[in-house]
C-alpha positions in Angstrom: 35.1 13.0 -1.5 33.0 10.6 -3.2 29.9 12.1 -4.2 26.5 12.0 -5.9 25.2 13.9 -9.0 21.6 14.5 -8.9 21.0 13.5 -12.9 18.4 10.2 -12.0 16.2 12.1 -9.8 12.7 12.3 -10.9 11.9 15.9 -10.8 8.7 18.0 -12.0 9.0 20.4 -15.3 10.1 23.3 -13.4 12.6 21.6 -11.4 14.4 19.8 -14.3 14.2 23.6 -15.9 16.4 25.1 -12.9 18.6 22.6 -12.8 19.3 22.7 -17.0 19.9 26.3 -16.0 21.7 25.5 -13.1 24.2 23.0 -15.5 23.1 19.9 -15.2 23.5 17.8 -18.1 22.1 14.6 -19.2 24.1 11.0 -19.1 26.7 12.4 -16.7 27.4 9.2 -14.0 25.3 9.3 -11.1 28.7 9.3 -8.7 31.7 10.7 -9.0 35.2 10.0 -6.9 37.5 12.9 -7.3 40.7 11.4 -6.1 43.6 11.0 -8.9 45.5 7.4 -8.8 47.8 5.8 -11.1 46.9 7.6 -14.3 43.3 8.2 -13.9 42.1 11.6 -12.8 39.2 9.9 -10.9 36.1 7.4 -11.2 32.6 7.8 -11.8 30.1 5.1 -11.3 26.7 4.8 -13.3 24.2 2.7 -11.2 22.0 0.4 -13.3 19.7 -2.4 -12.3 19.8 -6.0 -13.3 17.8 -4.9 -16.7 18.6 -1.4 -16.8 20.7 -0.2 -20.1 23.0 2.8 -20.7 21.3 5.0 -23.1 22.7 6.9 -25.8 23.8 10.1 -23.9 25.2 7.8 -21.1 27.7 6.4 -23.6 28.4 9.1 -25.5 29.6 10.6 -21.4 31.7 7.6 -20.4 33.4 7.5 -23.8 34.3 11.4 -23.1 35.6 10.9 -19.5 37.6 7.9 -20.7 39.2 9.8 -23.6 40.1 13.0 -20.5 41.6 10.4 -18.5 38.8 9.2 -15.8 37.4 5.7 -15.0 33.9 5.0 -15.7 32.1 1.9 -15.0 28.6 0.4 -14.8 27.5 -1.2 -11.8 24.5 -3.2 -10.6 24.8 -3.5 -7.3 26.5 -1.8 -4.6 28.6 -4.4 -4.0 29.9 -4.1 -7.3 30.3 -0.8 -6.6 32.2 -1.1 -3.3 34.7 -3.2 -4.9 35.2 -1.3 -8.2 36.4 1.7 -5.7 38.6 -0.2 -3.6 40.0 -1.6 -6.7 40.4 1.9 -7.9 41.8 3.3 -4.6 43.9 0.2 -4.0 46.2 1.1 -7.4 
């Protein structure tokens, strides 16, 4: 169920115009995990690079999914994120 949301995707004028109509918003994580555990309702992941920073709409997102209930962390590498979800999933 893990899945990707298509928010860091360079697209042209138009395109970024359809999918603002379409309901995309700006700063939501790039993946989300819909499974409940423990008392979470789920975890999204935000992919950064070694240098890359969580701008102000980012944060203002994960600090409204944490306060609904959901996980949210940063990661830099894949790794990172393999073993945050097996974390997650593991309890």
């Amino acid at each position: 169920m893990f899945h990707a949301i298509p928010n860091g995707t360079h697209k042209s004028p138009a395109s970024r115009y359809l999918y603002k109509l379409t309901g995309l918003k700006a700063g939501v994580p790039d993946c989300f995990l819909p499974v409940a555990r423990a008392t979470f309702h789920g975890l999204y992941i935000e992919f950064k690079s070694a240098k890359g920073r969580v701008s102000t709409e980012q944060e203002q997102w994960h600090e409204s999914l944490r306060n609904q209930g959901y996980i949210v962390e940063v990661c830099r590498t894949w790794e990172d994120a393999v073993q945050i979800t097996e974390r997650y999933l593991n309890g």
